[in-house]
Rosetta silent file (secondary structure, phi, psi, omega in degrees, C-alpha in Angstrom):
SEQUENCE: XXXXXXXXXXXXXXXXXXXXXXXXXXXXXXXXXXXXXXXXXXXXXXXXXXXXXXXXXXXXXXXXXXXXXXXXXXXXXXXXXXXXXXXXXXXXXXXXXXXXXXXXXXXXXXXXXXX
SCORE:     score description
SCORE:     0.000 S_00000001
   1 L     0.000  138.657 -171.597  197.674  131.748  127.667 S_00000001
   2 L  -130.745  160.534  154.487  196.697  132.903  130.913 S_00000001
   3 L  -123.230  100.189 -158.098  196.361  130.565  134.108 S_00000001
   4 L  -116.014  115.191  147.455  193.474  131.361  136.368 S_00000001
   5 E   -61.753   96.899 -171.761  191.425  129.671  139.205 S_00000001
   6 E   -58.964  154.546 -150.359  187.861  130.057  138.409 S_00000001
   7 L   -98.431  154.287  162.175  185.888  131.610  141.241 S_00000001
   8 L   104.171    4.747  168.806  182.945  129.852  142.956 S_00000001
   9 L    77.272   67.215  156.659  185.704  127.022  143.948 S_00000001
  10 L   -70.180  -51.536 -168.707  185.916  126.602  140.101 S_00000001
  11 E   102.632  164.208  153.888  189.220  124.592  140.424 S_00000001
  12 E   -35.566  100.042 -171.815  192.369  125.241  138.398 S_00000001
  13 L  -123.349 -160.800  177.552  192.129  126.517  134.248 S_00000001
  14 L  -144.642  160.784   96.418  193.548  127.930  131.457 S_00000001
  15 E   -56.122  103.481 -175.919  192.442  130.330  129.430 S_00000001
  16 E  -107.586  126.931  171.759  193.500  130.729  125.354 S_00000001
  17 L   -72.943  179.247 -178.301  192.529  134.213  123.111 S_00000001
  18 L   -97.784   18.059  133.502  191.816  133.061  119.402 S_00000001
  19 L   -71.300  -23.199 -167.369  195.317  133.345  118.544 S_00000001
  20 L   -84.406  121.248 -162.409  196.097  131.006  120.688 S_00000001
  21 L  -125.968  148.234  162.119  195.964  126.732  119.158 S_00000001
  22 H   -49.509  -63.107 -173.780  196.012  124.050  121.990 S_00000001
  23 H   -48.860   -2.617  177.192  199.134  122.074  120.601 S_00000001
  24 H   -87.029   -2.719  170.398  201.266  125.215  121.417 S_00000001
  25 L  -136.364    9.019 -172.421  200.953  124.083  125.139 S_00000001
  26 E  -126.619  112.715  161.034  198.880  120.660  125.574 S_00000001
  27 E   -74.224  128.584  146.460  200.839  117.585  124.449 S_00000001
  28 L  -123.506  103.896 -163.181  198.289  115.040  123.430 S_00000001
  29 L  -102.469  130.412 -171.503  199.593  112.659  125.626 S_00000001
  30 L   -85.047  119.621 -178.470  197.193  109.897  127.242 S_00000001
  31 L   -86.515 -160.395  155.953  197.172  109.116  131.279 S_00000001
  32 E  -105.197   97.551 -174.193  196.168  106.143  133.403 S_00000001
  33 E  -110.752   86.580 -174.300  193.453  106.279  135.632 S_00000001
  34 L    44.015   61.698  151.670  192.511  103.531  138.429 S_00000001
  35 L    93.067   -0.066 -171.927  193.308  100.968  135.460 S_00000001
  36 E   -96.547  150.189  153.094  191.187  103.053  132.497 S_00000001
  37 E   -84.579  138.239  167.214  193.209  104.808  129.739 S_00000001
  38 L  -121.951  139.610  167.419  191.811  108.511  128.854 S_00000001
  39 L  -125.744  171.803  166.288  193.263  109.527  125.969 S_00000001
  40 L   -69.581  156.530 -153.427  192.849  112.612  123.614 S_00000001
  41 L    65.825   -3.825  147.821  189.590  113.328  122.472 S_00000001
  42 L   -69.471  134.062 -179.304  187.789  111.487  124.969 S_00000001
  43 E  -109.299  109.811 -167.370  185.040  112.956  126.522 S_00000001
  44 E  -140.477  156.605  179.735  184.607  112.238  129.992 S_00000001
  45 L  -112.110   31.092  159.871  182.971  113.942  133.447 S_00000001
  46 L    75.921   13.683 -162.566  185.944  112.609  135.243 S_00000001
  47 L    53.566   79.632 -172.781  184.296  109.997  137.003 S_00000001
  48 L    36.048   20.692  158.743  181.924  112.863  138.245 S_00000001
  49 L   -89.106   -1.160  173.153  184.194  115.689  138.978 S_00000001
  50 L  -118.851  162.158 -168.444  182.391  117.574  136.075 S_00000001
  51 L  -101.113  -49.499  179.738  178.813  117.833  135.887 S_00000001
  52 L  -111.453  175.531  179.381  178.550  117.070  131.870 S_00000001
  53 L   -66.280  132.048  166.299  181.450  115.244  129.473 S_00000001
  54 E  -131.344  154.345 -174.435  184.237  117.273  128.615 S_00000001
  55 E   -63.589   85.217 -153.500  187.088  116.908  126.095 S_00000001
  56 E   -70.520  149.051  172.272  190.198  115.717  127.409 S_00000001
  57 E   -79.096  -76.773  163.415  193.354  117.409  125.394 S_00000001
  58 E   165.235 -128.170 -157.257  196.357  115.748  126.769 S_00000001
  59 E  -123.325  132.646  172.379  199.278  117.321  129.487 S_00000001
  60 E   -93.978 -178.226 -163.267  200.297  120.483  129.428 S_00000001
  61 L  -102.194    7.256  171.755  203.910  120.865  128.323 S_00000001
  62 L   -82.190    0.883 -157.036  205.126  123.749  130.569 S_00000001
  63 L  -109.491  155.600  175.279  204.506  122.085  133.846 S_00000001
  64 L   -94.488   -9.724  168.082  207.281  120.353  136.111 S_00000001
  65 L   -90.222  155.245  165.188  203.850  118.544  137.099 S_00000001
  66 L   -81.121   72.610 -170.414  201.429  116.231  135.098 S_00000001
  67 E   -79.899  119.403  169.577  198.660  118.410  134.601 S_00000001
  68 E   -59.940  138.807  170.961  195.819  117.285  133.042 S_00000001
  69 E  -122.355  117.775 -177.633  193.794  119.239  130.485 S_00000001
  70 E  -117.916  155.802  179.534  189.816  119.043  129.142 S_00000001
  71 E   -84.187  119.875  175.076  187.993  121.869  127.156 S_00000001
  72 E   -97.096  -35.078  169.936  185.454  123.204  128.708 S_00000001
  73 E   157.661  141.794  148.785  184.326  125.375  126.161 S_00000001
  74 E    -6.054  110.204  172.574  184.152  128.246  124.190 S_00000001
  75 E  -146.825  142.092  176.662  183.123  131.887  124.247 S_00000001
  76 E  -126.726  169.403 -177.730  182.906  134.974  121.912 S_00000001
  77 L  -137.111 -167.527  160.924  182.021  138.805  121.912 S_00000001
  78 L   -69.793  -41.800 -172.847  182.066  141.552  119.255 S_00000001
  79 L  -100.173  -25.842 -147.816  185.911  142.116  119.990 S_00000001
  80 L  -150.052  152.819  165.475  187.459  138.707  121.240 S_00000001
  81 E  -100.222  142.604  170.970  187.161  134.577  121.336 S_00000001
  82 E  -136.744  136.779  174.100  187.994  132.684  124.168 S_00000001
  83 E  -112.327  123.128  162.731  188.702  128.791  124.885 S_00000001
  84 E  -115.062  174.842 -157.046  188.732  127.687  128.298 S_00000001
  85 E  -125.790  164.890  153.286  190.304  124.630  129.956 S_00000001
  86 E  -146.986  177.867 -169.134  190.185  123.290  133.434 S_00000001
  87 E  -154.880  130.600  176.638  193.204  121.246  134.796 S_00000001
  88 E  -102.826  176.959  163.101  194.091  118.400  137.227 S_00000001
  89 E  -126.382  136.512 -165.128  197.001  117.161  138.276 S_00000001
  90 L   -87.960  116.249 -172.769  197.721  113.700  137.942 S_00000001
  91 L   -95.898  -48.098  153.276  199.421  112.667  140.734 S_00000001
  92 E  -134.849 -158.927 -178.249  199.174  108.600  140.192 S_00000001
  93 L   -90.646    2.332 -155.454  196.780  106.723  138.591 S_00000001
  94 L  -129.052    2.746 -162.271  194.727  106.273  141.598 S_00000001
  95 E  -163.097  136.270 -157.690  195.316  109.980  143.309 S_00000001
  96 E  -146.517  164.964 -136.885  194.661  113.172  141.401 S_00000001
  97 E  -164.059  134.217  165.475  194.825  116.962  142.290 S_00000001
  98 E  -129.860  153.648  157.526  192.990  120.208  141.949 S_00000001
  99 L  -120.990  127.834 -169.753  193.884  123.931  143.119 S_00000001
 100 L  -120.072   -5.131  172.764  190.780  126.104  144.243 S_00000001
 101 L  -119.273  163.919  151.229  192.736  128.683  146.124 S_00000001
 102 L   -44.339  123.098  159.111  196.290  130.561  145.406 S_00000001
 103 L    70.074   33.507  160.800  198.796  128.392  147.077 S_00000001
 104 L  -162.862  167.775 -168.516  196.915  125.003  148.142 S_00000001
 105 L  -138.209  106.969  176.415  195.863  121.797  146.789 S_00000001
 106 E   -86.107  132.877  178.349  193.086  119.238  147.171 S_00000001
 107 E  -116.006  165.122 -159.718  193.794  115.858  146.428 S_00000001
 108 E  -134.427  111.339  171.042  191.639  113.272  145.531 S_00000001
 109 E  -100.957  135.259  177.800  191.720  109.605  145.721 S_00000001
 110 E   -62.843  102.559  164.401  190.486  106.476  144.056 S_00000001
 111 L  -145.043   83.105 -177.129  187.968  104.452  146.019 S_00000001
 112 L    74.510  -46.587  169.559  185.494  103.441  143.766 S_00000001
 113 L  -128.031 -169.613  179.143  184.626  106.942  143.290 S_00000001
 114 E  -111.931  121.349  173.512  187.310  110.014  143.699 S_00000001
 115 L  -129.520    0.000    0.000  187.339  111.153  147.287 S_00000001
């Protein structure tokens, strides 16, 4: 498992090799969101923080935070497999969290849309 902040103001991921299965670090555990449930296996763009639907997982279980997790998707070579994630952090149900640099955090809040 690696944890990496994709470049281009990517936001906060994860990264998994093909040895690697979600359930050894993603509980899938369901949040609250400005009164909606997402649960696992929902596919959602976040109320537009993603440009198409992605898979929500669940939380991962390593964090002293509530980090969210969705699948973004998939990639292979000739030598290696890759899964990647991105990850919020759920701060309430109404206020939410990203990191696009080392060491800072944009937060986001519920007003109709997330601003």
């Amino acid at each position: 498992m690696e944890r990496v902040i994709y470049s281009k103001s990517g936001g906060c991921g994860l990264i998994l090799d093909e040895n690697e299965r979600e359930e050894d670090f993603i509980l899938p555990m369901g949040v609250q969101l400005h009164g909606n449930e997402l649960n696992p296996g929902d596919y959602t763009t976040l109320d537009g923080m993603f440009s198409e639907k992605l898979r929500f997982v669940g939380i991962m279980t390593d964090s002293e935070h509530v980090e969210m997790v969705f699948h973004a998707g998939d990639d292979a070579d000739l030598f290696e497999s890759k899964k990647y994630y991105y990850i919020f952090y759920w701060l309430t149900e109404n206020r939410i969290a990203n990191s696009y640099a080392p060491r800072t955090v944009r937060d986001f809040f519920w007003v109709g849309h997330w601003k």
